[in-house]
N, C-alpha and C positions, 0 to 999 in steps of 0.2 A: 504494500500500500504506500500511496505516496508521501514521503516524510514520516515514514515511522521507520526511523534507524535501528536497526538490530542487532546488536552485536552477542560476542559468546557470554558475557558479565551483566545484560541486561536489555532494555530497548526505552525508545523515548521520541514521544510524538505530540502532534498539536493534541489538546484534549475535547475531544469532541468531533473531530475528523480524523487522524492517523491514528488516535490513540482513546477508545473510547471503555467503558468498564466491561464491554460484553469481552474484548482482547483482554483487557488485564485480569478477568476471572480465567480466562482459558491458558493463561502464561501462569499463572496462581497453580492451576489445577497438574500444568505440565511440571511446575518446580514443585508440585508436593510427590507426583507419579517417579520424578530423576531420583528423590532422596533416598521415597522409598522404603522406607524405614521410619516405623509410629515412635510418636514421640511429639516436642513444640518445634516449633517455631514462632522466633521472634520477626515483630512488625513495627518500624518507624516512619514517620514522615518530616517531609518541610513542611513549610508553612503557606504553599500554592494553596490557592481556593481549590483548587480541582481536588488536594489530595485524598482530603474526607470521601469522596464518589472513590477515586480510584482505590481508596484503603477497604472500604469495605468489600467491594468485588472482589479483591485477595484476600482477604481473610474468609470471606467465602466460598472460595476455592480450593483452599487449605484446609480449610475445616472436613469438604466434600472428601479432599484425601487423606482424612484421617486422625489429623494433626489437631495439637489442644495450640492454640496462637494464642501469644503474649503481646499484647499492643501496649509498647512504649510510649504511646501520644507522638508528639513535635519533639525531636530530640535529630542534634548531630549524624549522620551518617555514620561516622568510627562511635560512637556512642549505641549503634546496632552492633558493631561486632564485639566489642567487648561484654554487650550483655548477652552472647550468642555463647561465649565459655561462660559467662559467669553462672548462669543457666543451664549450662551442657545440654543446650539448646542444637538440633540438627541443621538448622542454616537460618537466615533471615532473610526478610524483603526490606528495601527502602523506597518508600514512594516518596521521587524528587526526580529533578530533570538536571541537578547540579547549578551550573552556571548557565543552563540553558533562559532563556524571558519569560514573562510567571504566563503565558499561553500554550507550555508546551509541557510539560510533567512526564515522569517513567518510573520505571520499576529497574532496583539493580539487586543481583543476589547472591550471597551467601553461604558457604559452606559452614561445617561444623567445625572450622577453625578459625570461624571469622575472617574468613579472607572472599574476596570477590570468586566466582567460578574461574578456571581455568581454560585452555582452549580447547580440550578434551573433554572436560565435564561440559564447559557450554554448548559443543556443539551435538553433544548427547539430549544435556534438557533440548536442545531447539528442534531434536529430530520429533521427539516425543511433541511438542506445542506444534510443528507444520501436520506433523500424521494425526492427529487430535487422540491419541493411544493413551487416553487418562485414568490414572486407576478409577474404578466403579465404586459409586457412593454407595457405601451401607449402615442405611441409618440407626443398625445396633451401635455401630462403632463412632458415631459421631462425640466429639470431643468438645472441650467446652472452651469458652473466649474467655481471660482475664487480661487482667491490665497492672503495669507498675508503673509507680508516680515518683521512681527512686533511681532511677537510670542515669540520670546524668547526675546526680551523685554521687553515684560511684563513681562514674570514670572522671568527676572533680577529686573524689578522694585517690583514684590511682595515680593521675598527676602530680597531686602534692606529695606522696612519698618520694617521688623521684627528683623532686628540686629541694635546695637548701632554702627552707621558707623562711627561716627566722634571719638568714641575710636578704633575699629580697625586702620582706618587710622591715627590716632597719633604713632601707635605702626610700623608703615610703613614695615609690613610683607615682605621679599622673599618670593617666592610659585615657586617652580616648577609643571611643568603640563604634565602628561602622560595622554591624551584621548585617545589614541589606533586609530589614526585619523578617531575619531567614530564622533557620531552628538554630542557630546558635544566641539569638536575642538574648535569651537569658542563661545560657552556660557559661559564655566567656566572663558578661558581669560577676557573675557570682563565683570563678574562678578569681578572679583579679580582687575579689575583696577580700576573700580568704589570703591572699600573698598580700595582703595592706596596701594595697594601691586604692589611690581618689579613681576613681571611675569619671569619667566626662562619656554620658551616653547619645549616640546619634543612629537613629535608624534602628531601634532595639527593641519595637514594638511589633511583636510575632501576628497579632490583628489586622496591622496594615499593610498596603501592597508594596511590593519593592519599589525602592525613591530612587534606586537608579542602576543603571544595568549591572545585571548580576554578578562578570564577571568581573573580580578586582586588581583588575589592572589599571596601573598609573593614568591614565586614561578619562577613568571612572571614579576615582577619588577624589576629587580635589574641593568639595565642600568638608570631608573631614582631615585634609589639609589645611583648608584653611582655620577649624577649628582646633587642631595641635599648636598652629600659628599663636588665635587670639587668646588660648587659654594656659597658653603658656607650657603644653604638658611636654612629660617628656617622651614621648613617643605614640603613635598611633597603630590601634590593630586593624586590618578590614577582614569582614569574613564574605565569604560566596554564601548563595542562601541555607546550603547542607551544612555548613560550615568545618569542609574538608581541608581547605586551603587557608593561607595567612596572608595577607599583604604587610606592606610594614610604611607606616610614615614617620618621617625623621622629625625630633624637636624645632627644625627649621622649617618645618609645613611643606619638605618633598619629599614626594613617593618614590621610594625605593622598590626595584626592580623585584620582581617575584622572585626572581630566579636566586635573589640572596636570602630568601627565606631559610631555606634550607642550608644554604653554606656557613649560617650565621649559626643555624645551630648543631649543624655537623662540626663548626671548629669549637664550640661550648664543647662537647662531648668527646673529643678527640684527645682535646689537651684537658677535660679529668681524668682520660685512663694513661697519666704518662709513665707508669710502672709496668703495663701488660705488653708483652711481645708484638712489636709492630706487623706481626702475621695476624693476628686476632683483633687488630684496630682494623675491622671491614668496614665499608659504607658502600651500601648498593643504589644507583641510581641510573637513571635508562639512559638514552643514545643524544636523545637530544638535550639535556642538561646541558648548563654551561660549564665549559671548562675550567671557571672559580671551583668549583668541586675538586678536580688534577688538585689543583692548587694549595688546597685547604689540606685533602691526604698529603701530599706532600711530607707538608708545613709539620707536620702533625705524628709524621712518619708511619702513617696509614694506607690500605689497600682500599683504592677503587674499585668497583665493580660494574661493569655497565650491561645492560638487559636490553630487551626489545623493551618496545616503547607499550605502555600500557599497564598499570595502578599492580594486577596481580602480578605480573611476572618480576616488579621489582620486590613486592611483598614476600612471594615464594622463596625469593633467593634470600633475603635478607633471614628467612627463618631457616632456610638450608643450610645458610652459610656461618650462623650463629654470627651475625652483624652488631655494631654498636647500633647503627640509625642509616637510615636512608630516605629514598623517598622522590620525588620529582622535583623541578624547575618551575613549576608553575605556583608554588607556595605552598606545594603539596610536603610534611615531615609525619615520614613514618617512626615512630619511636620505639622499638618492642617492647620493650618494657610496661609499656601500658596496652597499645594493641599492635596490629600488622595493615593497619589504613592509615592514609595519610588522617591529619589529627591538627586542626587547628590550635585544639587547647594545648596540646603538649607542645609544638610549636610557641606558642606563647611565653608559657612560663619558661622555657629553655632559655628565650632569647632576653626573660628579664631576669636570668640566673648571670647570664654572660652579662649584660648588663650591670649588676647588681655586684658581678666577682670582678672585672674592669675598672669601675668607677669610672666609666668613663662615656659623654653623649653618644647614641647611638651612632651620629652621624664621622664622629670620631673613628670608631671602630670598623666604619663601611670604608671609610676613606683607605683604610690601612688593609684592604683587600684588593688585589688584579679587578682591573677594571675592563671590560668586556663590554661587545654590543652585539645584541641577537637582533634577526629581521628573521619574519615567519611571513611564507608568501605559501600560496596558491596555485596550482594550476588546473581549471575544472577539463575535466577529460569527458568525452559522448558516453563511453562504457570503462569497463572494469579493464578491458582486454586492453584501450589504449592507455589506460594509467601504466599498466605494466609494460605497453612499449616504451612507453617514457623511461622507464627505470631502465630498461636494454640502451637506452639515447647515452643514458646520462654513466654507466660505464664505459661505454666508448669514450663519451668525452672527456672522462677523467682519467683516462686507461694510459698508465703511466706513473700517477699518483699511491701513495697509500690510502687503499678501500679496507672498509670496516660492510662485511657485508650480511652480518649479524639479522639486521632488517631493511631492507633496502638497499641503499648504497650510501656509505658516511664516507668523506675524503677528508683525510689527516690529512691537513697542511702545515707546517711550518708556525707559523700566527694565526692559524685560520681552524676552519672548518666547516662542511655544509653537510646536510644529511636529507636525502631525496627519498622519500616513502608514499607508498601509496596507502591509501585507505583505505579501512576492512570495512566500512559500513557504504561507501559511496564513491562514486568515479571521482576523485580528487587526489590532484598528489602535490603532496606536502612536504614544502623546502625551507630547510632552517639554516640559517648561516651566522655564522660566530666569527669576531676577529673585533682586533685592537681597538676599533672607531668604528663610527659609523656609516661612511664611507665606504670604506673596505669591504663592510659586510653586506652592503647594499648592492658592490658593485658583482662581489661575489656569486651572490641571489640572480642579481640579474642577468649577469651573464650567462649563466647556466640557461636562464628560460627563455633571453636572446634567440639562444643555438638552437633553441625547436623548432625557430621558423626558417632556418635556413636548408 
């Protein structure tokens, strides 16, 4: 159907055309028949109007296969997986569309390790939702709906063991809060108060509609820019509406790059383990991360690790590999310690631990990292078959170079870098290029997509 994106970890669509509740009961009915196995499942959402219609269709699908479902209410996305162990719960649902615009909502899902499906289990549940092969409802066995009001409790209370709270709260942090009045509205507040920070709240009422496009990129921030500015704090958070991801603003009211969210707190984490054998200092993160990561391992005397591009397979490795942290460039920090999804809130208090053990403005400590610029460009292809001749172009024209051909095609350069992949949901391929300026990485980009028409 048109604009209902499907991938192996979930699907997401306009609500009401791509994406209506008769589908998310029969994708409900197919993730109960994949699991397979009686027992709960856990259920969370954002704060999209749609999600109420689409929550209850999955819990009523779930119930049909068998399943007692525990609904969390509006809580975080990584606030699903953690109460998927805490529960030894057999998988969850998140109804959310991410950083998608509050017209479009989905469903993403869950193993019994709290991790997103993989691309073996995805494309097992997707065979079972295309064939319609649903287990058969039997109304002896029907199981019953309960609710917890305690969920993002926890995973505030598994945060706080992991940071030194009694030096954050000496350091008595401002924080302003841009949640995009997504499900994190009230977790992060109430994360930050517990670590004694003055809270400055904008956009934290879970009732209203998102005040501005969801995803938080420097872009999109710049009214809680300008309120780090007037209110003098010292640093700003932004969340996307699941609140998966971090942004960060500087006590000077600019928006610092996503991509250091995670560098910022992968060097926190690095340089606390400076006793452990720099073979056991891992950090995994995927292909297109920027190279302030090299950087950071380095510094730190720690192992990179780099994946295909995509939330689970950095997760998988990070638990494979017994990693400190990892996670994406997009603001995404996976922390294990707490769970295996990226994690806004851990993200947070990490980066006012390093803060807080520094002494020093945030923007201080950005300045004192490799300085880098990413360009993400496009190129929409008629079908699937020519994305992939693309990616055949784009070896030739690097063919000489070092390739990274993991997924797609990455070219090591010298200062540089680009990485050409096609997309598993839709005819588009997708070009990132990394290097010193911006400039450079522009010319990079373009070059590359020049050469197609030649």
């Amino acid at each position: 159907m048109k604009d209902l994106k499907i991938s192996v970890s979930g699907v997401r669509g306009i609500v009401g055309e791509s994406l209506t509740p008769e589908i998310a009961l029969s994708f409900a009915k197919a993730f109960g028949t994949h699991l397979n196995h009686p027992g709960r499942i856990v259920v969370g959402s954002d704060t999209r109007a749609s999600s109420p219609l689409l929550k209850h269709a999955v819990i009523s699908g779930l119930i049909a296969t068998g399943y007692e479902v525990i609904d969390l209410g509006i809580c975080p996305t990584p606030t699903v997986g953690i109460m998927i162990k805490e529960l030894e719960a057999e998988g969850g649902v998140v109804i959310t569309a991410s950083h998608n615009p509050s017209q479009w909502n989905g469903l993403k899902f869950m193993g019994n390790q709290g991790i997103f499906l993989n691309e073996k289990e995805g494309k097992a549940f997707l065979e079972i939702y295309k064939d319609k092969a649903f287990k058969d409802l039997d109304p002896k066995k029907l199981k019953d709906l309960k609710t917890r009001t305690n969920a993002i409790a926890i995973h505030i209370a598994k945060v706080l063991k992991q940071v030194n709270v009694p030096l954050i709260k000496k350091s008595k942090f401002k924080v302003a809060v841009d949640a995009c009045n997504g499900a994190g509205s009230v977790a992060l507040p109430k994360l930050l108060v517990k670590l004694g920070c003055e809270v400055i709240e904008l956009y934290t009422n879970p009732l209203e509609p998102f005040p501005r496009v969801p995803e938080p990129t420097p872009a999109h921030l710049h009214v809680l820019a300008d309120l780090v500015k007037k209110k003098h704090a010292d640093i700003g958070f932004a969340l996307d509406p699941d609140a998966d991801r971090l942004a960060i603003i500087s006590e000077e009211g600019i928006a610092i790059s996503e991509e250091l969210t995670l560098a910022l707190a992968t060097d926190f984490i690095l340089s606390s383990y400076k006793n452990i054998s720099p073979s056991k200092k891992i950090v995994v993160t995927n292909l297109s991360t920027s190279r302030v990561m090299d950087d950071v391992a380095k510094k730190n005397r720690g192992v990179l690790i780099r994946t295909k591009i995509g939330e689970v397979h950095v997760a998988e490795e990070i638990q494979h590999l017994k990693a400190l942290i990892g996670g994406e460039g997009n603001g995404g920090v996976i922390f294990p310690r707490v769970c295996f999804n990226r994690d806004s809130l851990s993200a947070a208090a990490l980066i006012l631990n390093l803060l807080a053990k520094e002494n020093l403005p945030i923007s201080k400590i950005v300045a004192a990292l490799p300085s880098y610029y990413i360009v993400k460009k496009k190129i929409t292809c008629h079908t699937q078959e020519e994305a992939f001749e693309v990616l055949d172009r784009a070896e030739d024209f690097f063919s000489g170079e070092v390739l990274d051909l993991t997924e797609g095609i990455k070219v090591l350069l010298k200062n540089a870098w680009i990485h050409i992949r096609a997309s598993n949901t839709e005819p588009i391929v997708r070009v990132i290029a990394e290097a010193k300026t911006k400039k450079e990485a522009e010319e990079l980009a373009d070059g590359f997509i020049e050469s197609l028409k030649l």
